[in-house]
TORGURO-283948 format. One record per atom (N, C-alpha, C): atom name; z, x, y. Coordinates in steps of 0.1 Angstrom, whole numbers, plus 5000, padded with zeros to 4 digits. Layout:
// TORGURO-283948
MARLO   atom      z      x      y
MARLO     CA      Z      X      Y
...
//
This chain:
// TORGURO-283948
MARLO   atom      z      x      y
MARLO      N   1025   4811   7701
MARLO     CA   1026   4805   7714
MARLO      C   1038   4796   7716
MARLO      N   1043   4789   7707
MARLO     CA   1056   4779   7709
MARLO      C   1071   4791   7708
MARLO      N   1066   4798   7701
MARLO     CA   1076   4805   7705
MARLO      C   1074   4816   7712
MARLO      N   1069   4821   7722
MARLO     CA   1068   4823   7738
MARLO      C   1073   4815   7742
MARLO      N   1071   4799   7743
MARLO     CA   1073   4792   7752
MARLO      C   1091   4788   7753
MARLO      N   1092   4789   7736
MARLO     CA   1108   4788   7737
MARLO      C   1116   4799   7744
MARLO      N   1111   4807   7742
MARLO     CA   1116   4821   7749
MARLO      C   1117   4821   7765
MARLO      N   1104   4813   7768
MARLO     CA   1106   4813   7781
MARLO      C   1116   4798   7788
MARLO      N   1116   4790   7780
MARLO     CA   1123   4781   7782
MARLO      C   1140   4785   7785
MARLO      N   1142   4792   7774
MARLO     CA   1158   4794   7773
MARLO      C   1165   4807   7788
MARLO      N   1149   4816   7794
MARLO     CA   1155   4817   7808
MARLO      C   1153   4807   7819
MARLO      N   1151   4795   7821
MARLO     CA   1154   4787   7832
MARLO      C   1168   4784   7830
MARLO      N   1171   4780   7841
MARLO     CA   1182   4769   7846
MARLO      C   1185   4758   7834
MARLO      N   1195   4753   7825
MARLO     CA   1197   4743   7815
MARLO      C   1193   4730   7823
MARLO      N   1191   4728   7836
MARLO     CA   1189   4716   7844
MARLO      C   1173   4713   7843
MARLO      N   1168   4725   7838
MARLO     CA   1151   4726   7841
MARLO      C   1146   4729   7830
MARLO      N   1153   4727   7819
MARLO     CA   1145   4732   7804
MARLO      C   1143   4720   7797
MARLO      N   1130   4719   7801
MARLO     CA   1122   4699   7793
MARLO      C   1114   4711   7784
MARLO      N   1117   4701   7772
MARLO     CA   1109   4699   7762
MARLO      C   1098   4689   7754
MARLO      N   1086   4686   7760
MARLO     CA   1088   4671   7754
MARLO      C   1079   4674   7743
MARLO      N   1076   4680   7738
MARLO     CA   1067   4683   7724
MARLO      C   1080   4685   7715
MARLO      N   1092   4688   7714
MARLO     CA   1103   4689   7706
MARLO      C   1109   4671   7706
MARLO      N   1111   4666   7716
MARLO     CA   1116   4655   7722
MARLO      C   1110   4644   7717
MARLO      N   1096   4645   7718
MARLO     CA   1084   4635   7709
MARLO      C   1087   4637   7694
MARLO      N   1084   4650   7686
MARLO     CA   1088   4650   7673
MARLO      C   1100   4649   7671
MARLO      N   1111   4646   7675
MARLO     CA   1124   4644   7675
MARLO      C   1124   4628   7673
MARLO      N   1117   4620   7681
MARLO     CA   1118   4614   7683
MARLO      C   1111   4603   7673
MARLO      N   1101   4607   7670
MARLO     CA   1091   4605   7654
MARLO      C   1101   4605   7642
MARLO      N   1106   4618   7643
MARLO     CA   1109   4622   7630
MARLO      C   1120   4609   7627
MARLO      N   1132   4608   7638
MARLO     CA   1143   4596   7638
MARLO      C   1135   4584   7631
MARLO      N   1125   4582   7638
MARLO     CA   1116   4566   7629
MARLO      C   1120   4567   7616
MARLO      N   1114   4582   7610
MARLO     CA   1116   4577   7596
MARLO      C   1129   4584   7588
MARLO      N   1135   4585   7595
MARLO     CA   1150   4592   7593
MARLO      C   1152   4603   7586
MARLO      N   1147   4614   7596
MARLO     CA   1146   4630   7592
MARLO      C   1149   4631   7607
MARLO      N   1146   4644   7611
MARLO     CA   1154   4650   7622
MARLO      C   1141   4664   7626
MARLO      N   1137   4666   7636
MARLO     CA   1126   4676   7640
MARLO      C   1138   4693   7642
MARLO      N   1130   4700   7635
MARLO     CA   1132   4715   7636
MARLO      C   1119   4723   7639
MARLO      N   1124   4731   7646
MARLO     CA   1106   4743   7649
MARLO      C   1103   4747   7638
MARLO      N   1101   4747   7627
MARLO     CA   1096   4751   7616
MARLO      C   1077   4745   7613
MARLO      N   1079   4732   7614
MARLO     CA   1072   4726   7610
MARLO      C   1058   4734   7625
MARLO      N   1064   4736   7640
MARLO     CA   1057   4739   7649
MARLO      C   1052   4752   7653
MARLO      N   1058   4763   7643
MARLO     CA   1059   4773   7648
MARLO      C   1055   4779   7636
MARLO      N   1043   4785   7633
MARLO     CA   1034   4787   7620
MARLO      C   1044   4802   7614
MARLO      N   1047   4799   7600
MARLO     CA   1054   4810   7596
MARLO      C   1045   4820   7591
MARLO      N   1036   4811   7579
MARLO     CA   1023   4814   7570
MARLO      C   1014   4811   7573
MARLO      N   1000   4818   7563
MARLO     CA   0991   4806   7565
MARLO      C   0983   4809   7549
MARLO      N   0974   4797   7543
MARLO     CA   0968   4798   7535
MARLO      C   0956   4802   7536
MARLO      N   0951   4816   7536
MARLO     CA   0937   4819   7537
MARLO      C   0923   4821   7523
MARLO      N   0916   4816   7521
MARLO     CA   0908   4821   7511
MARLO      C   0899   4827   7511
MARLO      N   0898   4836   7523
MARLO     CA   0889   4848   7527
MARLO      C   0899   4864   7522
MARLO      N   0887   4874   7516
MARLO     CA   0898   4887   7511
MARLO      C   0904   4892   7521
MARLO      N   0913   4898   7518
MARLO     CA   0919   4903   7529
MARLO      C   0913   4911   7537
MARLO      N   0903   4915   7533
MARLO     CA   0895   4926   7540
MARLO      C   0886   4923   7555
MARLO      N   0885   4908   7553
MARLO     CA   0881   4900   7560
MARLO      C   0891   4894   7570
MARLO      N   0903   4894   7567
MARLO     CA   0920   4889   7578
MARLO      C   0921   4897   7591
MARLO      N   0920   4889   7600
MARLO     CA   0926   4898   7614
MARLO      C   0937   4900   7614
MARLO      N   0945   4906   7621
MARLO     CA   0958   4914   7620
MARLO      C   0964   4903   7629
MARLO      N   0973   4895   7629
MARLO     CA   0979   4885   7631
MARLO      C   0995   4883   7633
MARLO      N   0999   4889   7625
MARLO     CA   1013   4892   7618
MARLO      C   1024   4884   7615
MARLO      N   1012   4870   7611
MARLO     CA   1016   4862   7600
MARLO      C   1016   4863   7583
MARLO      N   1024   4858   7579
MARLO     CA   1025   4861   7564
MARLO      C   1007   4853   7554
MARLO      N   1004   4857   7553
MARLO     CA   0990   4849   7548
MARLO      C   0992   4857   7529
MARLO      N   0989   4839   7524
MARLO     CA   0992   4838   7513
MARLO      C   0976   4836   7506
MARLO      N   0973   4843   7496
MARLO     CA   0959   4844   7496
MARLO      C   0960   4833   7486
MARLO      N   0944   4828   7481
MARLO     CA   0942   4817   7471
MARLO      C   0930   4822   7467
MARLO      N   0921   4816   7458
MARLO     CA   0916   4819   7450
MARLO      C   0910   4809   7442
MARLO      N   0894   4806   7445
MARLO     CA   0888   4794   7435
MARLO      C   0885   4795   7420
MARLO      N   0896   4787   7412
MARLO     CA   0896   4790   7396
MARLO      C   0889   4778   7393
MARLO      N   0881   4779   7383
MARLO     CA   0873   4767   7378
MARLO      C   0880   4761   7369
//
């Protein structure tokens, strides 16, 4: 979804392209002296512990886990 929205952002007008969910974590991140990138916003992976057989098609990277005693 955020990146749809970036996508759609970058056809307006540069006069008309607000961000404030980048702007706010930009703005966080300065507090403690880091800097905001879409990484953290824009899901690359995910950790699932259901088999795969069980995974909807998504066409995220899903990293399986596994309960070891």
């Amino acid at each position: 979804m955020r990146e749809r929205h970036l996508a759609l952002l970058t056809a307006r007008p540069r006069e008309l392209r607000e961000d404030p969910l980048a702007e706010c974590l930009a703005w966080t991140a300065a507090r403690y002296g880091d800097w905001f990138t879409q990484d953290p916003v824009t899901v690359r992976w995910a950790i699932d512990p259901a088999p795969a057989s069980l995974r909807p098609p998504t066409g995220l990277l899903w990293v399986p886990v596994r309960y070891v005693p």
